[in-house]
C-alpha positions in Angstrom: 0.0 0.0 0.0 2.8 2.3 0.4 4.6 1.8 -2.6 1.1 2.6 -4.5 0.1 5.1 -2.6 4.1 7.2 -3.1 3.4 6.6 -7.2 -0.1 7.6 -7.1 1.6 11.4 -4.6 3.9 11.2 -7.5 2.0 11.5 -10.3 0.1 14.1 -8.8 2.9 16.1 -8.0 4.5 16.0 -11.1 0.8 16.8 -13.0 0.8 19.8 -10.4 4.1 21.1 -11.4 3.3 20.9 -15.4 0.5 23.1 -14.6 2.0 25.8 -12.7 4.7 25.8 -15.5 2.0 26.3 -17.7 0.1 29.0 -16.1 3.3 30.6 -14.7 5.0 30.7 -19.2 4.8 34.3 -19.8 2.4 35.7 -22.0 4.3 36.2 -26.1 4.5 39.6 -26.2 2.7 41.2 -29.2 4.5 42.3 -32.3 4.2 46.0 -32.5 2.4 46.7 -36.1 4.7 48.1 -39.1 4.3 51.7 -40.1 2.9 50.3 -43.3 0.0 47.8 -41.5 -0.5 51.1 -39.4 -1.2 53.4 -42.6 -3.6 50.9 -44.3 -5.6 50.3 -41.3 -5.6 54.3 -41.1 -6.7 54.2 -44.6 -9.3 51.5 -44.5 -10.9 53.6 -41.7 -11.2 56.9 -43.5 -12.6 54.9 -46.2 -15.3 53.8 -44.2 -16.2 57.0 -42.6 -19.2 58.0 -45.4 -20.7 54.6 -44.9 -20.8 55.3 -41.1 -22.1 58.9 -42.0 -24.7 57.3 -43.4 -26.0 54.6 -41.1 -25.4 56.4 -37.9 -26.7 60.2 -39.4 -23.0 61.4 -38.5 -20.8 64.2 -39.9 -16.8 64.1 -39.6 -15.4 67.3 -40.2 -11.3 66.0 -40.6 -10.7 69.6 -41.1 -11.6 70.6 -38.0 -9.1 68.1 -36.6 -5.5 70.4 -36.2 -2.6 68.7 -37.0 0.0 68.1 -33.9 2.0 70.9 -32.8 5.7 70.9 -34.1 7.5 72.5 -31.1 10.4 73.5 -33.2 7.9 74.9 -35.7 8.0 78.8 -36.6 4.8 80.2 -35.0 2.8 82.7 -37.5 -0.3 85.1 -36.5 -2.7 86.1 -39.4 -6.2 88.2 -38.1 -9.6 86.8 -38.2 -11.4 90.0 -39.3 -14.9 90.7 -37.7 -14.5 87.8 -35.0 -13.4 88.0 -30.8 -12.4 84.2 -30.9 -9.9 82.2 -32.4 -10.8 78.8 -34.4 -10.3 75.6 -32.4 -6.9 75.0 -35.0 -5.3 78.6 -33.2 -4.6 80.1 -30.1 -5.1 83.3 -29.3 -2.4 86.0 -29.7 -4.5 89.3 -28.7 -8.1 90.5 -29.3 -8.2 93.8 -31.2 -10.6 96.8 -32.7 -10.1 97.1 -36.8 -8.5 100.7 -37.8 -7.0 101.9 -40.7 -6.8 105.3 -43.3 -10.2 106.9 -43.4 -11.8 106.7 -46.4 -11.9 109.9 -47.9 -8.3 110.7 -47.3 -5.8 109.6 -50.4 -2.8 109.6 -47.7 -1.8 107.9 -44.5 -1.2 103.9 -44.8 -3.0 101.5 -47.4 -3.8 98.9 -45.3 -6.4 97.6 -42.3 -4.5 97.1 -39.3 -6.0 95.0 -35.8 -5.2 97.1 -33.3 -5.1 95.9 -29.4 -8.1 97.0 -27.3 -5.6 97.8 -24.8 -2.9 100.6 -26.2 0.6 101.3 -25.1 1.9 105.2 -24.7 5.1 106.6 -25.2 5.8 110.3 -25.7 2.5 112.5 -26.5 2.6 115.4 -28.7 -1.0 117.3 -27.7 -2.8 118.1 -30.3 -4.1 116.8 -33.2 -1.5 117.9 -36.1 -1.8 118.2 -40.0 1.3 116.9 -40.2 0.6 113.0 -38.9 -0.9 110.2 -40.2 -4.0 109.3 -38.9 -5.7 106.3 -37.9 -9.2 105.3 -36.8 -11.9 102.8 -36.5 -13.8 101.0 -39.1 -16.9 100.0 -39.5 -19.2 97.3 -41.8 -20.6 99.1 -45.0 -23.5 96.4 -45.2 -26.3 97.9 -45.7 -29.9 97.7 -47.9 -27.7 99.6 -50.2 -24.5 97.6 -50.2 -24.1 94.2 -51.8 -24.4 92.1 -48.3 -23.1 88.3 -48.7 -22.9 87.8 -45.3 -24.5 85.4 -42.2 -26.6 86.9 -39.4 -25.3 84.5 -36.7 -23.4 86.8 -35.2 -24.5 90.1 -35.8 -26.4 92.6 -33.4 -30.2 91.1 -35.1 -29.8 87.1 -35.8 -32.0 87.1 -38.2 -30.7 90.4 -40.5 -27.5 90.6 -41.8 -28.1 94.5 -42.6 -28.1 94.8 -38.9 -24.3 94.7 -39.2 -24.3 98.6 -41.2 -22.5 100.8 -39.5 -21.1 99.0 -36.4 -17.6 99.1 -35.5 -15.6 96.0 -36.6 -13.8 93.8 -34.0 -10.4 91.3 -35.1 -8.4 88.9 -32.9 -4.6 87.8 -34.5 -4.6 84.3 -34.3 -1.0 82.2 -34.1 -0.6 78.9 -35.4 2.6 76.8 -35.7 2.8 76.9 -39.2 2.7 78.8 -42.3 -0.5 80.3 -43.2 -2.2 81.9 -47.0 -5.0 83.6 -47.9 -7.0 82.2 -50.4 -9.6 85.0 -52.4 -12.0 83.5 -54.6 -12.7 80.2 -52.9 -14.0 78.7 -49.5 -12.0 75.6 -49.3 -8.1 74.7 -48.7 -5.7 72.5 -51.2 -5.4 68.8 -50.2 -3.2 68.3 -47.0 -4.2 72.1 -45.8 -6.0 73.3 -43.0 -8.8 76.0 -42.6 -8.6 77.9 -40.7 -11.7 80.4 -40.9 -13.6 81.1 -44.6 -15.6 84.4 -45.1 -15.7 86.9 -48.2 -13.1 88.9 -49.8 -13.4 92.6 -48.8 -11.9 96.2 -49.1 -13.0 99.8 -49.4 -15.5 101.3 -51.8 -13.9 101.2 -55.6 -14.9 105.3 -56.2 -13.3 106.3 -53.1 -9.8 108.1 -52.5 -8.3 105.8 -50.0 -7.1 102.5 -51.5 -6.7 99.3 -49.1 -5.3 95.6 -49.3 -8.2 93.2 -49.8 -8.6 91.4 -46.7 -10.7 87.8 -45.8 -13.8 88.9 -43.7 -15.3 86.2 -41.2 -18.7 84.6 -43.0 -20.7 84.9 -39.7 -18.6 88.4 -38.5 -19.6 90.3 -35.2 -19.7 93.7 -33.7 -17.9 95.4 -31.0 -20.2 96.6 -28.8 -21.2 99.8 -28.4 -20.3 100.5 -31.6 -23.2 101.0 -33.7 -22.5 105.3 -33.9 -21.8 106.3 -37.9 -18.7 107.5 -38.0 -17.3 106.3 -40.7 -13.5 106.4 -40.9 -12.3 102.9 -42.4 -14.9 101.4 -44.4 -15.3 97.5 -45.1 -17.5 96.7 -49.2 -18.0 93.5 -50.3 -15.7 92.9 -53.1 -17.7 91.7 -56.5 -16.4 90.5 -59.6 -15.8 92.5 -63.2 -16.0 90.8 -66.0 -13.3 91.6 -68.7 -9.9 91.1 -67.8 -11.7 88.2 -65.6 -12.8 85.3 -67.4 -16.1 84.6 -67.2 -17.3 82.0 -66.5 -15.8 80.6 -64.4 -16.0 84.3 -62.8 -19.7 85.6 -63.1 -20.5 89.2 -63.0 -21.6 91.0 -60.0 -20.7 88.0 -57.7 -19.4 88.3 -53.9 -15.9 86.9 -54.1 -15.4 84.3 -51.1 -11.7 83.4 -49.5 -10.6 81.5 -47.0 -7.4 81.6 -45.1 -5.4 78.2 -44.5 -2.5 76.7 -42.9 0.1 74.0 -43.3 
């Protein structure tokens, strides 16, 4: 009986080791994917995002997604004319009030400039002198009378764009880690570049002495408040096409040009 029973302790023991060999084998570690298995499942995925659109009633907006930040990147600003924010793809650099050469002078500087709400002083000469340049506000030229191409959202009545006339016109200089264009005539960006804000091309009045750079207007633009007064100063048109020298088509006559201003 003893010689059974020490075969029969033995047998379990050595089923007992096998097993806590087996449980105690580490785990294979996993293969870390190749760069190409990682692109093609990247690929296969963007594929299938308008099928998912479709069957879950979803909208992906890639361009909405910014690309990672480069620390060793050159930073650059451009201005989001008639907004107080920044996109989600910028950060802030400082909100401002838009100024530039009023609009019945032929001197002083050409273009609109985003001045900071919050001025700096040096030395002060008293006085106003006609020997300066002079700057001052502007304000949106949007009126019943004025070719108006743009979105209510934002302006002082939702639900009238005209409501915009006349008010002053705020900007905030946006900085990005990357290089950054203005785009007039369209409201998209080329392949592999982001957008950063679309909106219509405008300038001053085309019969008036002072002439400015055209500038990319917000589509949805807003006021600064308080400043409804008409004071005129810089002035802000809708810019339209002329036929001629333009070929149209694709150009059409009389049309409100868009833009949009991108990064990469």
């Amino acid at each position: 009986m003893f010689v059974i029973f020490s075969k029969q302790a033995l047998a379990i023991g050595l089923l007992c080791l096998m097993f806590s060999v087996v449980i105690s084998k580490p785990k294979k570690k996993q293969k870390k994917p190749t760069c190409t298995e990682r692109v093609n499942k990247a690929e296969m995925m963007i594929k299938s995002l308008p099928v998912l659109e479709e069957e879950c009633n979803a909208t992906f907006n890639l361009n909405k997604i910014p690309p990672p930040v480069n620390v060793n990147a050159v930073w650059t600003t451009y201005v989001r004319w008639g907004r107080t924010v920044c996109p989600d793809t910028a950060e802030v650099f400082y909100e401002g009030i838009a100024g530039g050469s009023d609009h019945a002078h032929s001197g002083s500087g050409a273009n609109y400039v985003c001045l900071p709400k919050k001025p700096e002083w040096g030395k002060i000469v008293a006085g106003l002198g006609g020997t300066s340049a002079y700057i001052y506000g502007a304000e949106y030229q949007l009126s019943a009378g004025h070719s108006n191409p743009f979105l209510a959202t934002n302006a002082p009545n939702s639900e009238n764009a005209e409501s915009l006339h006349d008010n002053d016109v705020p900007c905030v200089v946006c900085q990005v880690p990357r290089g950054v264009s203005m785009v007039p005539a369209r409201h998209s960006c080329p392949t592999g570049w982001t957008l950063e804000y679309k909106g219509y091309l405008v300038a001053g009045h085309y019969n008036h002495p002072r002439s400015g750079i055209f500038e990319c207007m917000d589509e949805a633009p807003e006021t600064r408040q308080g400043g409804h007064a008409d004071q005129n100063g810089a002035l802000f048109y809708s810019v339209q096409a002329v036929c001629g020298s333009l070929p149209c088509p694709d150009y059409i006559h009389g049309a409100e040009l868009t833009c949009a201003v991108c990064s990469k």
